[in-house]
N, CA, C and O of each residue as an XYZ file, in Angstrom:
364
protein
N     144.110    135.866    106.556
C     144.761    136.556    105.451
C     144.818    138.041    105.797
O     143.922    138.570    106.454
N     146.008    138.784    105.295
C     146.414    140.165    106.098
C     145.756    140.992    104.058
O     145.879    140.645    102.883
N     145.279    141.846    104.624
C     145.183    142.916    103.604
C     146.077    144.131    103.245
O     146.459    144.919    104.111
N     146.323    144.224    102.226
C     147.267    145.508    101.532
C     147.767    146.305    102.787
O     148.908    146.426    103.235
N     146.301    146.926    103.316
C     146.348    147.878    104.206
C     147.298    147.886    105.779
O     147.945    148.682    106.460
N     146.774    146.082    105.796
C     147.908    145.721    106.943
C     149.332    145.403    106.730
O     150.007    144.912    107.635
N     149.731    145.623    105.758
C     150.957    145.035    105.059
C     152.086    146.620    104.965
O     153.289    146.833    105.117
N     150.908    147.428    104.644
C     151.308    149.312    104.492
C     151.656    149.507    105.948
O     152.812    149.867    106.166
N     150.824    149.326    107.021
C     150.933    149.849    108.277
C     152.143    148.967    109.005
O     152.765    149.430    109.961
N     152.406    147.676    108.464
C     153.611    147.248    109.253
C     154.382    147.845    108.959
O     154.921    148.368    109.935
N     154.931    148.185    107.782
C     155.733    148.318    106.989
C     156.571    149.639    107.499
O     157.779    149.784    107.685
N     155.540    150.488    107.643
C     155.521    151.954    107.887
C     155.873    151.885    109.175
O     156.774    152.629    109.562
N     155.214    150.948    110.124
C     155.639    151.006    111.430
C     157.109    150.823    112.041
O     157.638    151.380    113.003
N     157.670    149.687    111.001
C     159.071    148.879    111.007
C     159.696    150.244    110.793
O     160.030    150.769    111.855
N     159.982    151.074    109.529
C     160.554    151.933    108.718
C     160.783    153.093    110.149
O     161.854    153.312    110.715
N     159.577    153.641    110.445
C     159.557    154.589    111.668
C     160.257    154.018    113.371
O     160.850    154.705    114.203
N     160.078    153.278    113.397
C     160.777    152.437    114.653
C     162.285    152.017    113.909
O     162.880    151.140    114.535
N     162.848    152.415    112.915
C     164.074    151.870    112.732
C     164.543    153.903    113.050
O     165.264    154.340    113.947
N     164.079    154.417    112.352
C     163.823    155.915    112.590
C     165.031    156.346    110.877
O     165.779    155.640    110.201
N     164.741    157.412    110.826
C     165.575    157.952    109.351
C     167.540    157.584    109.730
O     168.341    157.690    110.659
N     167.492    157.175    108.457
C     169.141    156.645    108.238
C     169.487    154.985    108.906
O     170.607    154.621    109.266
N     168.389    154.245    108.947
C     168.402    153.167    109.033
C     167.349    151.912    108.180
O     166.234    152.379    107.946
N     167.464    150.973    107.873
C     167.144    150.018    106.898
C     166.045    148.801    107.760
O     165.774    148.658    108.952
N     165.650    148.132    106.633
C     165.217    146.717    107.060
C     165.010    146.124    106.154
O     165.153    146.795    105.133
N     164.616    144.752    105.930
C     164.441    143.689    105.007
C     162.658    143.255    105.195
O     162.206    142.831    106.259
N     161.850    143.460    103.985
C     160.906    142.798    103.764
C     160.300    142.492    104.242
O     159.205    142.919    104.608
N     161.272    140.921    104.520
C     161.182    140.104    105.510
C     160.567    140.047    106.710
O     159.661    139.315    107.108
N     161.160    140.894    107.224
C     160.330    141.151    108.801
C     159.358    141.816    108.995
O     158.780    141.799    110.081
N     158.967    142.553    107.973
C     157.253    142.783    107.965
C     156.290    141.156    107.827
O     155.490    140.624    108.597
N     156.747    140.818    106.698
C     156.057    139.245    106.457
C     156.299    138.586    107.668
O     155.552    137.625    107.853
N     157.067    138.797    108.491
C     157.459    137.778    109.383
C     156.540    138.084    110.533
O     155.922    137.165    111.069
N     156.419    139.304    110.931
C     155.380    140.479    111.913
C     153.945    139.767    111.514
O     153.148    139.192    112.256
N     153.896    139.957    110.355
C     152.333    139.264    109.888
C     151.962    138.214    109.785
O     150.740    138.071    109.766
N     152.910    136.899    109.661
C     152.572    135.733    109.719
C     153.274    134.866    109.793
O     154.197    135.033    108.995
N     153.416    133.488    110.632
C     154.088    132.299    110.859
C     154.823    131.857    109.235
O     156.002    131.697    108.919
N     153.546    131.754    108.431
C     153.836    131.130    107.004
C     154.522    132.543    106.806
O     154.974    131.724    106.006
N     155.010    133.662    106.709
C     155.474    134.186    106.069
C     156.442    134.470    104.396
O     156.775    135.574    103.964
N     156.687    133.217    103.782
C     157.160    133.049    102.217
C     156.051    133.519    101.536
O     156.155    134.642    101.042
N     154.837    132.812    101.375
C     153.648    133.220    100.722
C     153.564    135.146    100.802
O     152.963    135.942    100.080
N     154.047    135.260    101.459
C     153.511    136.639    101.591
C     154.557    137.695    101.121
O     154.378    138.910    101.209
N     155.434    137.222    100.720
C     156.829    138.173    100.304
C     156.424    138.932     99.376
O     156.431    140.155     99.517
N     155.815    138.074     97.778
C     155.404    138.842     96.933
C     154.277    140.337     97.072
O     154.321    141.461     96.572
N     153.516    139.785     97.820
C     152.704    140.586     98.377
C     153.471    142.174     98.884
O     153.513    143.222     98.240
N     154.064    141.853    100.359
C     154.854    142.713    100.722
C     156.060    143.597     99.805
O     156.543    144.595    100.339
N     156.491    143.219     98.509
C     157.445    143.878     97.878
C     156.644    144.440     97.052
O     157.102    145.483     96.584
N     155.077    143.996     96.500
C     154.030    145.168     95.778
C     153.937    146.635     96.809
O     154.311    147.792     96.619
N     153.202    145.901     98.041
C     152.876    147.378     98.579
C     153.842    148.263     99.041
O     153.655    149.476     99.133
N     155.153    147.530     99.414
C     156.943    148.443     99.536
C     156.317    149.078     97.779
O     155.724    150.156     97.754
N     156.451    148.602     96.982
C     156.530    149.294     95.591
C     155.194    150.643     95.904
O     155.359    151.839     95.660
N     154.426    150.264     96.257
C     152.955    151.519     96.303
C     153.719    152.360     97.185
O     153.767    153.554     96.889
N     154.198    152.049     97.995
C     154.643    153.259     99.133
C     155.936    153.932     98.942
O     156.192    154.936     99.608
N     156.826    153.432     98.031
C     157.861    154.046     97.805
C     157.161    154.874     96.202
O     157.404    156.080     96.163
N     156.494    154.406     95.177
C     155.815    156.178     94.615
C     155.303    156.685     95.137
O     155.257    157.812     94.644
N     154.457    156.586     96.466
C     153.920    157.056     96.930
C     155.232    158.336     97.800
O     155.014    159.443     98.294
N     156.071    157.828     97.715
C     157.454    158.560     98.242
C     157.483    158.860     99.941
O     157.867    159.850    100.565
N     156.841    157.421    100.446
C     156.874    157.164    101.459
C     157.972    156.286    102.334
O     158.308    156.212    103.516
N     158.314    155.704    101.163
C     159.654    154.645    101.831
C     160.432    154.487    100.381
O     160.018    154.337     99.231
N     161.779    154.591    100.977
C     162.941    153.962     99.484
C     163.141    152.299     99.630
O     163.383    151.592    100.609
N     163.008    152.114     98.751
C     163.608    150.307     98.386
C     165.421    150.834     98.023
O     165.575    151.944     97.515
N     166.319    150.208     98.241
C     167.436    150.195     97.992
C     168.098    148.279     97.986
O     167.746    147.319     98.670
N     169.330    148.432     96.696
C     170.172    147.411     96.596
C     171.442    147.685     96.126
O     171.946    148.182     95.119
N     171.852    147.131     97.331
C     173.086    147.314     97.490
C     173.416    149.125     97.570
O     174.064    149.825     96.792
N     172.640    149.511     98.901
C     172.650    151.032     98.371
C     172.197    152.338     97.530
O     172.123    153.549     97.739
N     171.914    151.380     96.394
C     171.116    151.964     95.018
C     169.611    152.035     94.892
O     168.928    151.183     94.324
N     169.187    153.062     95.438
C     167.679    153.096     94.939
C     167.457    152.326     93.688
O     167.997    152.343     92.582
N     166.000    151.303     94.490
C     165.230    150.571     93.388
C     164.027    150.359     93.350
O     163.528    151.021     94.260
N     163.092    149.687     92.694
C     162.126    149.381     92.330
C     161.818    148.429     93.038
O     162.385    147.426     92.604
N     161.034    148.149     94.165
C     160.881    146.966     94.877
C     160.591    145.164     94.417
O     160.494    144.309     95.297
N     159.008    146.108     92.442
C     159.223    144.919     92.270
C     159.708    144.554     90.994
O     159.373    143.537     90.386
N     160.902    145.837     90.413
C     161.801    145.188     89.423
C     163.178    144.147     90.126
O     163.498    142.968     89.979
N     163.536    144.895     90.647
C     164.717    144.304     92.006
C     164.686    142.771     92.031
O     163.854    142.165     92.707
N     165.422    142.284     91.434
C     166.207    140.595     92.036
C     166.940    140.606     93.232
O     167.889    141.386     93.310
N     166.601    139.706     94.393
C     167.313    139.663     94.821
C     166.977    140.186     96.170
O     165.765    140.255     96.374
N     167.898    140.648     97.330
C     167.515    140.857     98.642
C     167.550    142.645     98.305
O     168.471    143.307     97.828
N     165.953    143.155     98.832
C     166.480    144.529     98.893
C     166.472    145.247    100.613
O     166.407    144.415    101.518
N     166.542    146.858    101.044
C     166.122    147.195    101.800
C     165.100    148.309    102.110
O     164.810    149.093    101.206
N     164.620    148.412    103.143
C     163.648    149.362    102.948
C     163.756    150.350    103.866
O     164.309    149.994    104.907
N     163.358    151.627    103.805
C     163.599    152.784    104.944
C     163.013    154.018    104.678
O     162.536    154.037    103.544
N     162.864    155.096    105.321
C     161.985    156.138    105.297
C     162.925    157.120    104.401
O     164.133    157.344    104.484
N     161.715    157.734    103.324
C     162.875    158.931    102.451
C     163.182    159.707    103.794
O     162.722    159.878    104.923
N     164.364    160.115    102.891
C     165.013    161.116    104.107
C     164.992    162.268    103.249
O     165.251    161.967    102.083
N     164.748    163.597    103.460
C     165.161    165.064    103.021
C     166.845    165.122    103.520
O     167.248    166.261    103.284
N     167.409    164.685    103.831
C     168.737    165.305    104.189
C     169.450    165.158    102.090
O     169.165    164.512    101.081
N     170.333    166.112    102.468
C     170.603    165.913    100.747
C     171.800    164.422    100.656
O     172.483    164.081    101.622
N     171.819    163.856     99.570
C     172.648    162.755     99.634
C     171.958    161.768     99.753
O     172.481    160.701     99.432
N     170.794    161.760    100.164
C     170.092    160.318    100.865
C     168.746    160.137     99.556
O     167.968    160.828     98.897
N     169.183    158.591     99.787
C     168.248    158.550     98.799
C     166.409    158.434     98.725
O     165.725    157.978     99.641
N     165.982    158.858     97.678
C     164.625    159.176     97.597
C     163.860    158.457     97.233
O     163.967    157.275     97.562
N     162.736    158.906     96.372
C     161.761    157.719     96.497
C     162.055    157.501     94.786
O     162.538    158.271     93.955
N     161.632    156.357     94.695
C     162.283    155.977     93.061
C     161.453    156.535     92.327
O     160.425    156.677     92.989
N     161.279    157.100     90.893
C     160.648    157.644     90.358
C     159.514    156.521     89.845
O     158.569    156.876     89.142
């Protein structure tokens, strides 16, 4: 079983290796962490939620900054960017 902490550091790792102005899905953190990966989605869209107030990463759908775990549906994830226009960390 992977802890919060390992779930933050993939996450962060994916986000930085995609580098600013690029995306990813969830998904492939859960997938990084484990074979069973479904079980673990919920998990992974809490701590996307801690790290984006934390205003460390944006959740976006369809473009639109969101809430990782109000959000239905497929979201993406990526590093706030300071450039103006880009979106931030959700309030």
């Amino acid at each position: 079983m992977c802890s919060d902490s390992d779930i933050a550091g993939v996450l962060t790792d994916l986000a930085h290796r995609r580098g600013a102005g690029a995306s990813f899905c969830p998904s492939e953190a859960a997938r990084a962490l484990s074979q069973d990966w479904r079980p673990l989605m919920p998990r992974v869209r809490a701590v996307a939620a801690g790290l984006a107030r934390a205003g460390q990463l944006v959740a976006t759908q369809k473009g639109v900054p969101v809430d990782p775990l109000a959000a239905r549906g497929p979201i993406r994830l990526a590093l706030v960017s300071d450039a103006p226009g880009s979106p931030g960390p959700v309030p």
